[in-house]
Residue frames as qw, qx, qy, qz and C-alpha x, y, z in Angstrom:
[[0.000, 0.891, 0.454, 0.000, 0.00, 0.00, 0.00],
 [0.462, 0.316, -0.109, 0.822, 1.23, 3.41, -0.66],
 [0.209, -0.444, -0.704, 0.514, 1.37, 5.56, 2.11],
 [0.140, 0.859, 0.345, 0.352, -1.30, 8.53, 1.90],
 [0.118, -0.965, 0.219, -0.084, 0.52, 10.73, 4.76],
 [0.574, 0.349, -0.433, 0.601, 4.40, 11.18, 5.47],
 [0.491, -0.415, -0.356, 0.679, 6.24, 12.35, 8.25],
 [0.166, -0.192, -0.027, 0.967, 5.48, 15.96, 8.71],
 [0.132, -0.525, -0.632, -0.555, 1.91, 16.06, 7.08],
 [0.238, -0.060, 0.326, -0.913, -0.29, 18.69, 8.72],
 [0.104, -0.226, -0.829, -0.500, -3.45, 17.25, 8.83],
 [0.434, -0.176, 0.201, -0.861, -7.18, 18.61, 9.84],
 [0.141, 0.012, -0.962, 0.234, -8.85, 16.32, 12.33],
 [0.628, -0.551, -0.304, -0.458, -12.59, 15.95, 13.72],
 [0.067, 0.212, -0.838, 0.499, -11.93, 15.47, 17.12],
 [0.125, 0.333, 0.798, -0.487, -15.28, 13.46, 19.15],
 [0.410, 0.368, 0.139, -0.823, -18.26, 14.01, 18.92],
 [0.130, 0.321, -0.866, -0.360, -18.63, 10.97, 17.18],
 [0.660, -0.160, -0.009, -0.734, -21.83, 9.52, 16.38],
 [0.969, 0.177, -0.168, 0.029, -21.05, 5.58, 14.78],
 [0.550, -0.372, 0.438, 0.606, -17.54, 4.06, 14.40],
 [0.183, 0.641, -0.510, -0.543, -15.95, 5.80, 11.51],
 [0.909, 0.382, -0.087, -0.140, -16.06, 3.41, 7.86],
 [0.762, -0.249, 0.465, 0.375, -13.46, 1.03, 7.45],
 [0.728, 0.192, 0.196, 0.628, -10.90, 2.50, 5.62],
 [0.114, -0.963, -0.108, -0.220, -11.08, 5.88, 7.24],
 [0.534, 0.188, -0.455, 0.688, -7.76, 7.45, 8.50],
 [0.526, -0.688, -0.472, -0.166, -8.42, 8.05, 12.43],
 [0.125, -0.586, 0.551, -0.581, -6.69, 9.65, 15.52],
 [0.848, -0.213, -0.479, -0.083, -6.41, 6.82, 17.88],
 [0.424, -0.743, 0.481, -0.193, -5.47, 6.46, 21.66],
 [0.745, 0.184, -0.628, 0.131, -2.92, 3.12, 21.54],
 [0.839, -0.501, -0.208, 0.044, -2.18, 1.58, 24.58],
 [0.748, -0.375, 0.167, 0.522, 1.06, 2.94, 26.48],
 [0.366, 0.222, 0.331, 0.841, 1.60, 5.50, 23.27],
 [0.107, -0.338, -0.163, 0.921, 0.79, 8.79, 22.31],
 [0.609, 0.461, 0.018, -0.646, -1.84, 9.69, 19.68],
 [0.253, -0.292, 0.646, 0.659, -1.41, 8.26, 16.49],
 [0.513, 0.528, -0.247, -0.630, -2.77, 8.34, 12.84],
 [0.281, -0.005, 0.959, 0.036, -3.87, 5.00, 12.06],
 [0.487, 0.076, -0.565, -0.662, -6.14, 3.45, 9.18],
 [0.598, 0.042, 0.576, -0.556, -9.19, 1.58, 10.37],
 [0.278, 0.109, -0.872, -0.388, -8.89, -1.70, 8.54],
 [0.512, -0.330, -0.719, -0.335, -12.10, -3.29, 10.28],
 [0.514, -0.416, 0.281, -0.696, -15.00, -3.17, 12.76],
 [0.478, 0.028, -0.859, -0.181, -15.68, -6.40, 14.41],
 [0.597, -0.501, -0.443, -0.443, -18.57, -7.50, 16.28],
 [0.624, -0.528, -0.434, 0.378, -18.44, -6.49, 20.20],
 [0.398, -0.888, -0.154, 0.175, -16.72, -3.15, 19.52],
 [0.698, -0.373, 0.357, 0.496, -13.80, -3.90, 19.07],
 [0.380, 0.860, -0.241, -0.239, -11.68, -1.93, 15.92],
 [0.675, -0.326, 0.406, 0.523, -8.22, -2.76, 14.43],
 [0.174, 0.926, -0.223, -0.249, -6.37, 0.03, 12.88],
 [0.791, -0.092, 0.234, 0.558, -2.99, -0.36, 11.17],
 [0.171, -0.742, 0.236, 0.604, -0.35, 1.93, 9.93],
 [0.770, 0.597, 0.148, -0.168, 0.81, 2.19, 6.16],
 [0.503, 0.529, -0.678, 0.082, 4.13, 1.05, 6.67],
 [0.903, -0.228, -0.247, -0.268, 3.95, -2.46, 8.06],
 [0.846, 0.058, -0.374, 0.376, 7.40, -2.53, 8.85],
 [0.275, 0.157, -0.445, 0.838, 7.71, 0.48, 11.19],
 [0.345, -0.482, 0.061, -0.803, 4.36, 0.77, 12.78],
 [0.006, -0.261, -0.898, 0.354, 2.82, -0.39, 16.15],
 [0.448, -0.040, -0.442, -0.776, -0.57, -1.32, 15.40],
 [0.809, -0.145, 0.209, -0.530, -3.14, -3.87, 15.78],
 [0.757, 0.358, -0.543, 0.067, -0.81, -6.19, 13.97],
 [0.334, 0.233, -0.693, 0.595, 1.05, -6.12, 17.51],
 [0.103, 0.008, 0.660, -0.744, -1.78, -5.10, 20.00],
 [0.063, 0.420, 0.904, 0.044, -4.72, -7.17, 18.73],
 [0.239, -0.637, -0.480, -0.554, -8.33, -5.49, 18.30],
 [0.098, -0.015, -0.266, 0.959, -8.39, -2.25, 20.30],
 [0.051, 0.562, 0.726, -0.393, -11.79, -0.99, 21.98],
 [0.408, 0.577, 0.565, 0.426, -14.05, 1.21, 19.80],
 [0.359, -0.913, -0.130, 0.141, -13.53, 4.28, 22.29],
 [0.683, -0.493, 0.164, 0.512, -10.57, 4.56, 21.97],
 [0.456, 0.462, 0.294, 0.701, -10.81, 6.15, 18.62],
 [0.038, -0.528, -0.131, 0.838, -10.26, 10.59, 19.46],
 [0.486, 0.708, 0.251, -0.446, -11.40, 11.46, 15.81],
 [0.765, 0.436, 0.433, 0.194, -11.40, 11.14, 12.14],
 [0.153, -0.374, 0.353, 0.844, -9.16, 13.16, 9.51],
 [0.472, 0.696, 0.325, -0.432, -10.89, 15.28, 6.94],
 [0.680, 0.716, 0.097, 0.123, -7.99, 16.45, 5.30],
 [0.748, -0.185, 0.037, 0.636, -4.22, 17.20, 4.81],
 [0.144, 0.952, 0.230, -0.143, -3.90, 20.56, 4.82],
 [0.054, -0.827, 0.551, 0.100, 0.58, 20.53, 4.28],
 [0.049, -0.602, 0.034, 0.796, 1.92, 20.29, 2.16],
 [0.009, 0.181, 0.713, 0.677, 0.00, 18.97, -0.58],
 [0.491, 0.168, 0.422, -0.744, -3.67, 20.21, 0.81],
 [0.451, -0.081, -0.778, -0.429, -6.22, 16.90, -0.28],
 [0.654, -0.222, 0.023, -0.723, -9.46, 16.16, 0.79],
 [0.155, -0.076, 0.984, -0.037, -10.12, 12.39, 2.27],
 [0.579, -0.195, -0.501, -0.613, -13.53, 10.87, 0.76],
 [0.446, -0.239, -0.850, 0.146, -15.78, 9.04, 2.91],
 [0.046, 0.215, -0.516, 0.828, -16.16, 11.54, 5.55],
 [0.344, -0.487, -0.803, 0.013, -18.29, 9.65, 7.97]]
């Protein structure tokens, strides 16, 4: 997969206020366990709640790939749009 953001991307977030979970294959703000924010792609909802996000480089992110299916709370909010330093819109916007 190629990645949609780099290091250093600016990007405008929704924070909360969240109604649903976000669609699968939305890029999200997530709380991770023991980390700090991060910017993580919601690869799937699965029945109880439960989410599992992953990064677009498999070989340098901690994800669900390492910390299994992550409560559905735990998502902070959805990206609209990258605003630096190419400025692009994300479709879907749940």
């Amino acid at each position: 997969m190629v990645p949609t953001l780099r290091h250093g991307d600016r990007l405008l977030v929704r924070l909360g206020g969240l109604r649903r979970t976000p669609a699968v294959g939305r890029i999200v703000l997530v709380r991770l366990p023991d980390r700090p924010l991060s910017i993580k792609r919601l690869v799937a909802v699965e029945a109880g709640g439960s989410i599992r996000v992953e990064g677009d480089n498999p070989y340098a992110s901690t994800d669900s790939r390492d910390l299994g299916d992550l409560p559905a709370d735990r998502i902070v909010g959805v990206a609209l749009a990258r605003l630096w330093p190419h400025p692009r819109l994300f479709t879907n916007v749940c």
